[in-house]
C-alpha positions as CSV (number, residue, x, y, z in Angstrom):
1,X,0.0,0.0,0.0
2,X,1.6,3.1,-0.8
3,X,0.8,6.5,1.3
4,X,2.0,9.9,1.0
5,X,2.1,12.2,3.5
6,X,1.3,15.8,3.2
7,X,2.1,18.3,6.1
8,X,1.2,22.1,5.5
9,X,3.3,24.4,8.1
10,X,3.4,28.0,8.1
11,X,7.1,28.9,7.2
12,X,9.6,28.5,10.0
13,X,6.7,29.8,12.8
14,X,6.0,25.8,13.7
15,X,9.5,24.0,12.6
16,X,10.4,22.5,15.8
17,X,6.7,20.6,15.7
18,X,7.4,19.8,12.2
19,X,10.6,18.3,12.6
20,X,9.2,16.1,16.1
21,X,6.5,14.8,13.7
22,X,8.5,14.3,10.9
23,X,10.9,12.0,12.8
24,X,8.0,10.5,14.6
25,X,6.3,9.7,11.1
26,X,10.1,8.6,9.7
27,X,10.3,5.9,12.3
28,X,7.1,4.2,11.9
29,X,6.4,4.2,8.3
30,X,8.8,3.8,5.4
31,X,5.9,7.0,3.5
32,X,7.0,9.5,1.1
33,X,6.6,12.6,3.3
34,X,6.0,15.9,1.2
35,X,6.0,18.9,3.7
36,X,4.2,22.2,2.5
37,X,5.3,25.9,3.8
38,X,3.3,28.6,3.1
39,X,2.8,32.2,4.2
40,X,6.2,33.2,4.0
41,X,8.4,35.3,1.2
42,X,11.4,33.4,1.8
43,X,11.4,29.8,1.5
44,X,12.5,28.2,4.6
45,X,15.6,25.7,5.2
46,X,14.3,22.5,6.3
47,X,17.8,20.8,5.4
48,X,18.3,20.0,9.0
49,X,15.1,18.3,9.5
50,X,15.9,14.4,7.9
51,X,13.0,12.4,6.9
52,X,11.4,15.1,4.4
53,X,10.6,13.2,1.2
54,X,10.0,16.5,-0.9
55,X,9.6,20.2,0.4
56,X,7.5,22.5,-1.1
57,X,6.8,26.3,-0.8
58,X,4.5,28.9,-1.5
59,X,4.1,32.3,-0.6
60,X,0.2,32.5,0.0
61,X,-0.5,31.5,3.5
62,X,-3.6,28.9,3.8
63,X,-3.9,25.2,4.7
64,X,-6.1,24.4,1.4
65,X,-3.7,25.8,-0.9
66,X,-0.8,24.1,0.5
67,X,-2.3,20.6,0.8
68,X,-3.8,20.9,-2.6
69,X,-0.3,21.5,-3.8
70,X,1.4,18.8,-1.9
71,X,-1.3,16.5,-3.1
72,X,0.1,17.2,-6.7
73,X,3.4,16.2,-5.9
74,X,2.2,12.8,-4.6
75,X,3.6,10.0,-6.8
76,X,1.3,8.9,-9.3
77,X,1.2,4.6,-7.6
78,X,-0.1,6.2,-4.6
79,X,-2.9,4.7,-3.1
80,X,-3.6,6.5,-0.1
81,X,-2.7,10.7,0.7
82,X,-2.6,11.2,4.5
83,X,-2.8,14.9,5.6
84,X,-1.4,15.4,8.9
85,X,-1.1,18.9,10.9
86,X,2.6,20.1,11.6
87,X,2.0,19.6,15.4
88,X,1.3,15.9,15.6
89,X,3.5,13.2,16.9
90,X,2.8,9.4,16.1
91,X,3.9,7.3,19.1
92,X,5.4,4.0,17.7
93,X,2.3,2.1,18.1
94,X,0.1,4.6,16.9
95,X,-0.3,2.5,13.4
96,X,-0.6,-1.0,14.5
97,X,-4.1,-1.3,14.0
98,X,-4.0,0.8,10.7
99,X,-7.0,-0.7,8.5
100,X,-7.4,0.4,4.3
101,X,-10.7,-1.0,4.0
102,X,-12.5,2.4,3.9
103,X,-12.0,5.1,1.1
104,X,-11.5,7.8,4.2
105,X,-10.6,7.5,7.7
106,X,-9.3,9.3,10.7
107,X,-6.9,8.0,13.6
108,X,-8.7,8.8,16.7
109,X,-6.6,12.0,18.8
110,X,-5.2,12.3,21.7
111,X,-4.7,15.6,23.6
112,X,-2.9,17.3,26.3
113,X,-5.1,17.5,29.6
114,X,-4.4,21.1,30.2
115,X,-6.1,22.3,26.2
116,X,-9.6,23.1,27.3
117,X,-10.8,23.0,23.5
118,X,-10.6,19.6,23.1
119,X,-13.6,18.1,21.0
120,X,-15.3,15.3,22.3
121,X,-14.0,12.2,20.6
122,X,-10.7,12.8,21.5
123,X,-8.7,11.5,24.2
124,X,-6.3,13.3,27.0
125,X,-3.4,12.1,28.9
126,X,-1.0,14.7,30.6
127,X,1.6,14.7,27.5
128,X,2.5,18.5,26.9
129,X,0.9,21.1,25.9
130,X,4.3,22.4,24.3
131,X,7.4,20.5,22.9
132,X,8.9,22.2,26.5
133,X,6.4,20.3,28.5
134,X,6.1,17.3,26.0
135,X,6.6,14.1,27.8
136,X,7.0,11.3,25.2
137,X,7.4,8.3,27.7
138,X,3.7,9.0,28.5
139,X,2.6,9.3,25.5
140,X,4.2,6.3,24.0
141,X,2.9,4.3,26.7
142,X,-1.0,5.5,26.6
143,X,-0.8,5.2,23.0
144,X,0.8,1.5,23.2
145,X,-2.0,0.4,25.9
146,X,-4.4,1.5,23.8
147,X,-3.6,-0.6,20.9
148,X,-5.1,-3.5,22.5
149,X,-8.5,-1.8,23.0
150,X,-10.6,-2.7,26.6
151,X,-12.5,-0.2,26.8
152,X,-16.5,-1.4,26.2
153,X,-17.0,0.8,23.5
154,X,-16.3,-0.2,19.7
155,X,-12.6,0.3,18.6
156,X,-14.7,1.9,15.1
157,X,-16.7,4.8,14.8
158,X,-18.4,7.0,12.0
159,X,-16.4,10.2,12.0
160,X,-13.9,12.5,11.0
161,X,-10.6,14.7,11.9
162,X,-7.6,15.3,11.2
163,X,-4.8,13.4,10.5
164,X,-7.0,11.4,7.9
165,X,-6.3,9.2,5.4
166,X,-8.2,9.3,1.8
167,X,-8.0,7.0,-1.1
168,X,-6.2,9.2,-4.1
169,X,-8.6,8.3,-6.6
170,X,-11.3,10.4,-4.2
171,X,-9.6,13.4,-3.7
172,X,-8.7,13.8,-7.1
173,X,-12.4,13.3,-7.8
174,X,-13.6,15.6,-5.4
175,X,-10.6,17.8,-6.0
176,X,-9.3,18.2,-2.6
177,X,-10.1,21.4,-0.4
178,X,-11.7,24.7,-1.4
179,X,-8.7,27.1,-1.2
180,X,-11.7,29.6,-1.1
181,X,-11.6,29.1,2.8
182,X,-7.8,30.3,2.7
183,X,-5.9,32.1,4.2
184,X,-7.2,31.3,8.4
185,X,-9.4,28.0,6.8
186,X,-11.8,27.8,9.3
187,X,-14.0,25.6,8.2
188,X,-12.5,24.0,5.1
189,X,-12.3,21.1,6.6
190,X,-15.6,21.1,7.5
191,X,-16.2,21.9,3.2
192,X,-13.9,18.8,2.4
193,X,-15.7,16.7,4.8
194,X,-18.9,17.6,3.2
195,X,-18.1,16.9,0.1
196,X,-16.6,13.3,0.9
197,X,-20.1,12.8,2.2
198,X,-21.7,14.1,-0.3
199,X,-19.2,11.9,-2.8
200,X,-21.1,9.1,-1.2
201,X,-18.4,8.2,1.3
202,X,-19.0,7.7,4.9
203,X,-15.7,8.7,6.9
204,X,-14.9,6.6,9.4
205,X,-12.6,6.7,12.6
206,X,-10.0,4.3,14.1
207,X,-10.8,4.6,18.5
208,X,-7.2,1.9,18.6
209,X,-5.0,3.5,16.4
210,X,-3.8,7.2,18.3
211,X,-2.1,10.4,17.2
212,X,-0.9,12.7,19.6
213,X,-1.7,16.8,19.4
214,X,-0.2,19.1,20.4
215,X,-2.8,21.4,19.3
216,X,-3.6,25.3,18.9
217,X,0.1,26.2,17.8
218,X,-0.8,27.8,14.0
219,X,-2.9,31.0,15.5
220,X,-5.9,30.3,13.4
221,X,-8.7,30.0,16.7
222,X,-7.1,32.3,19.1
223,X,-10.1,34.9,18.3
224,X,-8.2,37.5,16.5
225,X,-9.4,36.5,13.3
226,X,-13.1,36.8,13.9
227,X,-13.8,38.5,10.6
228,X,-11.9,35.7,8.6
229,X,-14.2,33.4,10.5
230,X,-17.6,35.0,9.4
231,X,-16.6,35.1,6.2
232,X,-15.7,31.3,5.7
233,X,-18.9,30.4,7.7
234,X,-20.8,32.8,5.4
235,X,-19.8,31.4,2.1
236,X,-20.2,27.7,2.9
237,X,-23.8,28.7,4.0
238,X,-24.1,30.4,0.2
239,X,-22.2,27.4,-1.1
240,X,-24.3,24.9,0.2
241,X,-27.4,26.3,0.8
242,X,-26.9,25.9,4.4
243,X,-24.7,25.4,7.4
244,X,-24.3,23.2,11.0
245,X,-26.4,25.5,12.7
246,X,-29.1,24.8,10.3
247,X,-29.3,21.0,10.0
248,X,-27.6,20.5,13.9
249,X,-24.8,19.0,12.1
250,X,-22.0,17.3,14.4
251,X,-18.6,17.4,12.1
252,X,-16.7,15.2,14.4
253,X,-19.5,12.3,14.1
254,X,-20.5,13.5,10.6
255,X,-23.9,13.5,11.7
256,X,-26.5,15.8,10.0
257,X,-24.0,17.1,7.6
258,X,-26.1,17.5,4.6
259,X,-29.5,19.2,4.2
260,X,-30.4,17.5,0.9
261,X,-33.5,19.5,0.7
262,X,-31.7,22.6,0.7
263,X,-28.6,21.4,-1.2
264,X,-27.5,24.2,-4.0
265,X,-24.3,22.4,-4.6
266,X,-24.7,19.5,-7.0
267,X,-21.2,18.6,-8.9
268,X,-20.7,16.6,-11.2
269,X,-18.7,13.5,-8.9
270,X,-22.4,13.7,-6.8
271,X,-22.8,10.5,-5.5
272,X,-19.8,9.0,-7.3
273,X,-18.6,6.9,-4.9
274,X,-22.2,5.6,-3.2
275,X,-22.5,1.8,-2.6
């Protein structure tokens, strides 16, 4: 199975994140990993950081653009493109239970106990909230125990978040994320999620495989952005026809996403993928 990696990092703002995932990624997989800066005039020197497959650069700041780039890089006997953010580190268990049955899935996340945003899926353990803080021992070893799954509830869930994985052959399809969300992208993913739905995909996630977060580090939600916020949540409302708020939709368990009676956007890969 071959996977390619795609990490978008804003110029040298995140690098020391970067390189911790990078290595982490580097030691558990054998994956072509194409890293994606952005935002910055001057390309920055990642030379130092080994594992980077390819390194690409672009000036205009905004995670769509930059994995919509990296994805065109990708080798063309990929199978799978993971998108991971720059501030995620995968323990060396985290892919033991890794399973390509589905045309999109998630690994489940786990956070640091001290980052109150923390959605509800996701898991805490007292890891770091900063590479300072970071404690890898503990992370290693919740993520390990966890590969063996005891917990009552099911190891499989409907859902979706990032890291995820997606079949090639559906993003190209869909053509990856709406870089009209750019530059602060709230709520591009929520777009690309949509539209995997609306493909006729239901994304799925993986409770036994973990990724660790170190979350909140690119800016984008610490509430200085507000007007960059209303305007992404205002054109997927016009792009849609309608928004979570609306149909009561739940992103993380991808539940109510679409309002099909309200639906304005109909392309032409509608339903493509539907079994």
């Amino acid at each position: 199975m071959k996977v390619s990696v795609i990490i978008p990092t804003l110029g040298d703002k995140n690098k020391e994140y970067l390189r911790t995932c990078v290595d982490s990624l580097r030691k558990t997989t054998d994956w072509d990993i194409i890293v994606v800066s952005n935002g910055s005039d001057t390309q920055p020197d990642y030379s130092d950081i080994k594992g980077i497959t390819i390194h690409l650069h672009t000036r205009d700041q905004g995670q769509a653009n930059a994995v919509n780039i990296g994805a065109q890089a990708v080798t063309p006997d990929t199978d799978y493109i993971l998108v991971s953010n720059d501030d995620m580190y995968y323990a060396p268990a985290w892919n033991q239970n890794i399973d390509f049955r589905f045309d999109c899935f998630s690994p489940n996340l786990v956070e640091p106990t001290n980052n109150a945003g923390s959605a509800k899926p996701f898991l805490k353990v007292n890891g770091g909230f900063t590479l300072d803080e970071f404690d890898k021992d503990e992370v290693d070893l919740y993520v390990a125990e966890r590969v063996n799954w005891a917990s009552p509830d099911p190891t499989l869930e409907i859902g979706f978040n990032l890291p995820f994985f997606i079949k090639k052959d559906v993003w190209d399809t869909i053509e990856g994320y709406d870089i009209a969300y750019d530059p602060w992208g709230s709520n591009s993913d929520t777009d690309l999620q949509t539209k995997i739905e609306l493909s006729g995909i239901i994304p799925m996630r993986k409770r036994d495989m973990l990724v660790y977060h170190f979350s909140n580090k690119s800016g984008t939600f610490d509430g200085t952005h507000q007007d960059f916020w209303q305007h992404n949540w205002d054109y997927y409302t016009e792009k849609w026809g309608f928004n979570r708020d609306d149909t009561n939709g739940d992103p993380w368990y991808c539940h109510n996403m679409i309002d099909y009676k309200k639906l304005k956007y109909h392309p032409g890969w509608e339903g493509y993928f539907k079994k």
